[in-house]
C-alpha positions in Angstrom: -130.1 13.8 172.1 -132.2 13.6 175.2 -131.8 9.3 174.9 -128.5 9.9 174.7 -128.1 11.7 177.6 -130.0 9.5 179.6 -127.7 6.8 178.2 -124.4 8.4 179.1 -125.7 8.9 182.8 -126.7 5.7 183.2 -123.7 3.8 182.1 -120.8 6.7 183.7 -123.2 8.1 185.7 -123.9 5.7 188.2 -119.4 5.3 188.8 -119.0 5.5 192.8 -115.3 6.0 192.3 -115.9 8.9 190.3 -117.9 10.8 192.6 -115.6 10.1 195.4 -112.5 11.3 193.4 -114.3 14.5 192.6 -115.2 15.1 196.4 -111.6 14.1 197.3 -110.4 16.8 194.5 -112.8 19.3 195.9 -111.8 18.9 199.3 -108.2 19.7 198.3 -109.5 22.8 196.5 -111.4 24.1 199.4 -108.7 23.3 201.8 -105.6 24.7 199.6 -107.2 28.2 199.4 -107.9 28.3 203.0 -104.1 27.7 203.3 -103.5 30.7 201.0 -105.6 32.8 203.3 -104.0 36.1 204.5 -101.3 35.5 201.9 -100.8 38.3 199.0 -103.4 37.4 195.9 -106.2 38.6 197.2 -106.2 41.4 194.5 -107.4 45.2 194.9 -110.8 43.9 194.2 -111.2 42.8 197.7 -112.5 45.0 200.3 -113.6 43.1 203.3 -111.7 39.6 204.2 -114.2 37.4 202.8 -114.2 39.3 199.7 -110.2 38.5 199.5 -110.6 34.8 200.5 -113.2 34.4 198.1 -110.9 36.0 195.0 -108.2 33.3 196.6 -110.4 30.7 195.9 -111.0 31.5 192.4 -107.6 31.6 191.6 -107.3 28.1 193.3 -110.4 27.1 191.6 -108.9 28.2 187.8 -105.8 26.0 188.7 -108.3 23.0 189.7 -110.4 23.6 186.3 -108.1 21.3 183.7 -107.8 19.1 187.0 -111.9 18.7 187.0 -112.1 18.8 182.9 -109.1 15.6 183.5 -110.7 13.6 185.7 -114.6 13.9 183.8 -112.6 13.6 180.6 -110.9 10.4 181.3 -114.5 8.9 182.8 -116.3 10.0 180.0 -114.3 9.9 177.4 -110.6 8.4 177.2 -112.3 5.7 178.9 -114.2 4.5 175.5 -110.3 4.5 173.9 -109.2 2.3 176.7 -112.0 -0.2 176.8 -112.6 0.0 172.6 -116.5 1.4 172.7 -116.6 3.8 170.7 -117.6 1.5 167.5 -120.0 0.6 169.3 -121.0 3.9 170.5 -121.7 4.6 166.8 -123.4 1.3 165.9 -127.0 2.3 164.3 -126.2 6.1 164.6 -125.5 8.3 161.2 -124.7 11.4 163.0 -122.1 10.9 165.1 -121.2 14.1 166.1 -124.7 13.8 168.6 -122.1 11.2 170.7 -119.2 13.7 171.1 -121.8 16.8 171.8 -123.3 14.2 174.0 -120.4 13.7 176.4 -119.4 17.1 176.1 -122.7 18.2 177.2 -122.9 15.4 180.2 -119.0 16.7 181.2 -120.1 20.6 181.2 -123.1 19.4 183.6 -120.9 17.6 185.7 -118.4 20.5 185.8 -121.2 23.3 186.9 -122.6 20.9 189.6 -119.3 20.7 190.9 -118.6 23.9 190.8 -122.1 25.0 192.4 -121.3 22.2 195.3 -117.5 22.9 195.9 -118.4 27.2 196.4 -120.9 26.0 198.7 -118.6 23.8 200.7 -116.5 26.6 200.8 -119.7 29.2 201.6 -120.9 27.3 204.4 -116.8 27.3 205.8 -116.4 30.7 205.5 -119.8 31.7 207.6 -120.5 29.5 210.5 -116.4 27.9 210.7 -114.4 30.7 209.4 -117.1 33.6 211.0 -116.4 35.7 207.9 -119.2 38.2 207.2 -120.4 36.8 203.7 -120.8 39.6 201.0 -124.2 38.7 198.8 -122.4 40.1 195.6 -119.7 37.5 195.5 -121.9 34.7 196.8 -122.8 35.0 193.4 -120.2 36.5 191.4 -117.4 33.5 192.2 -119.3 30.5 191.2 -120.8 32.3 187.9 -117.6 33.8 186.9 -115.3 30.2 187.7 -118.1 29.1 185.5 -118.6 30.9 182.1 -114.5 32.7 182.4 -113.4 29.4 182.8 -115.3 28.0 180.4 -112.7 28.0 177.8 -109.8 26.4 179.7 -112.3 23.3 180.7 -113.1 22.7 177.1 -109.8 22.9 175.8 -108.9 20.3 178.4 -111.7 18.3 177.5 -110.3 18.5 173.7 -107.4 16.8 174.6 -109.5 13.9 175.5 -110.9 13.5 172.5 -108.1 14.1 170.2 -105.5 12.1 172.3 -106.1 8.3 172.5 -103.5 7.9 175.1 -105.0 9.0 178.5 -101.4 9.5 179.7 -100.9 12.2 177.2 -103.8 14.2 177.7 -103.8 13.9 181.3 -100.5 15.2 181.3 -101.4 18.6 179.6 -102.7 19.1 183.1 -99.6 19.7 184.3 -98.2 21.6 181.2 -100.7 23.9 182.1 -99.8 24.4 185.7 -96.2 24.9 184.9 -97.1 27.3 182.7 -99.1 29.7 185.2 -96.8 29.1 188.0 -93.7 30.4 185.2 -96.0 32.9 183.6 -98.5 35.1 185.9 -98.5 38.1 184.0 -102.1 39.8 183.0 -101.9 39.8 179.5 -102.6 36.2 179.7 -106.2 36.9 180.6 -106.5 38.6 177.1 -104.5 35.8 175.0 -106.2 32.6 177.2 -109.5 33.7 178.1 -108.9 31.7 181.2 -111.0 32.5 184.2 -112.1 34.5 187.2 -109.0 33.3 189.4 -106.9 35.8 186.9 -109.4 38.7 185.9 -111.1 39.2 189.5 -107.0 39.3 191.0 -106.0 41.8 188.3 -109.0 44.3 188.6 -109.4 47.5 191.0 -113.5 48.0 190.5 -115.5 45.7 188.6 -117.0 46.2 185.2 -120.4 44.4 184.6 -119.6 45.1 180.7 -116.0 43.8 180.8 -117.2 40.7 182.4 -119.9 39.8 180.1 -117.3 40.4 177.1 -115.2 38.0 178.8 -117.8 35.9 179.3 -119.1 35.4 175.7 -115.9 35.7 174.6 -115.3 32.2 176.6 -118.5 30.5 175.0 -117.6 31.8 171.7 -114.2 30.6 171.6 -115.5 27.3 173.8 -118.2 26.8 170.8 -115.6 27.3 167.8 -113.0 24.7 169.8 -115.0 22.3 170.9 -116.5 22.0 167.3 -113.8 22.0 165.3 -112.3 18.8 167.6 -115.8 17.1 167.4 -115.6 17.9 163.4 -111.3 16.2 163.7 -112.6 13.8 165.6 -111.0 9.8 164.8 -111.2 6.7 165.8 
């Protein structure tokens, strides 16, 4: 596993284009939930202004999530489709599952560093540009909770990738998924989707350390059980 890795990095790993698309896509996130600032969405949650801007920005980043899990799944993965290397891929190895956990693994890494990097964009904004008074608890609480609660919705989006051939296709459930949240904001979709923060910290009035870490495995859990059953579906 760990040549694999090293493998995968080297040949996507060292793409230009992609690390400029994901600054270019984390720009927009920054600046779309600045433009959302002030605006009702903040949730009951929020007690100070930062606090409120910070929950805005977690429902921006839960929107940007299949966006992200798009654009590292289409690197990563539809791009062996397109350019026919997979068979390849597989040449000399008898468990090929190792491939698919492989990319996944590389994509989750890739996902969490730009989470990690975006929040901190946003962090550094919001205290010396913005002059909000940052609050220490949701320094931390935002980027672990867009994380692991949206931990789910990245993986299913990554599924797509690997089930769907045709990049058009599974790029396109991006947007089936975004009209879907802007026609249906209610909270029981937390419960059915266990989507992310952006929906659980805008519906809650105090927050619940237990509830969140239900949530939380609740998203691995489900993340593990999807993730494998595709890898075990998986065709050329």
């Amino acid at each position: 596993m760990k040549t694999l890795l090293k493998k995968e990095f080297n040949t996507h790993g060292q793409n230009k284009l992609l690390y400029i698309v994901l600054l270019v896509v984390g720009m927009m996130q920054v600046f779309l939930a600045r433009s959302l600032f002030g605006a009702e969405g903040g949730g009951t949650l929020a007690k100070t202004i930062f606090q409120d801007n910070s929950i805005i920005y977690s429902l921006i980043a839960t929107i940007f999530t299949p966006i992200i899990a798009g654009v590292l799944g289409y690197y990563f993965i539809s791009s062996e489709f397109e350019q026919r290397t997979w068979e390849m891929y597989f040449l000399g190895i008898k468990n090929k599952s190792k491939i698919l956990w492989t990319k996944y693994v590389v994509c989750l890494f890739y996902w969490i560093a730009y989470n990690i990097c975006v929040w901190g964009i946003f962090l550094g904004l919001s205290a010396f540009y913005w002059q909000r008074q940052v609050d220490l608890f949701f320094v931390w609480l935002i980027p672990i909770s867009t994380t692991l609660l949206g931990l789910f919705l990245f993986t299913a989006q990554l599924s797509t990738h690997f089930l769907i051939a045709n990049t058009k296709v599974s790029i396109s459930m991006i947007l089936v998924f975004i009209g879907i949240v802007g026609m249906v904001g209610e909270t029981w979709l937390i419960y059915i989707i266990p989507l992310s923060s952006g929906f659980y910290l805008n519906d809650i009035d105090h927050f619940n350390i237990v509830e969140n870490v239900r949530l939380i495995i609740q998203n691995i859990i489900f993340s593990i059980i999807l993730i494998s059953t595709v890898i075990k579906q998986f065709k050329l």
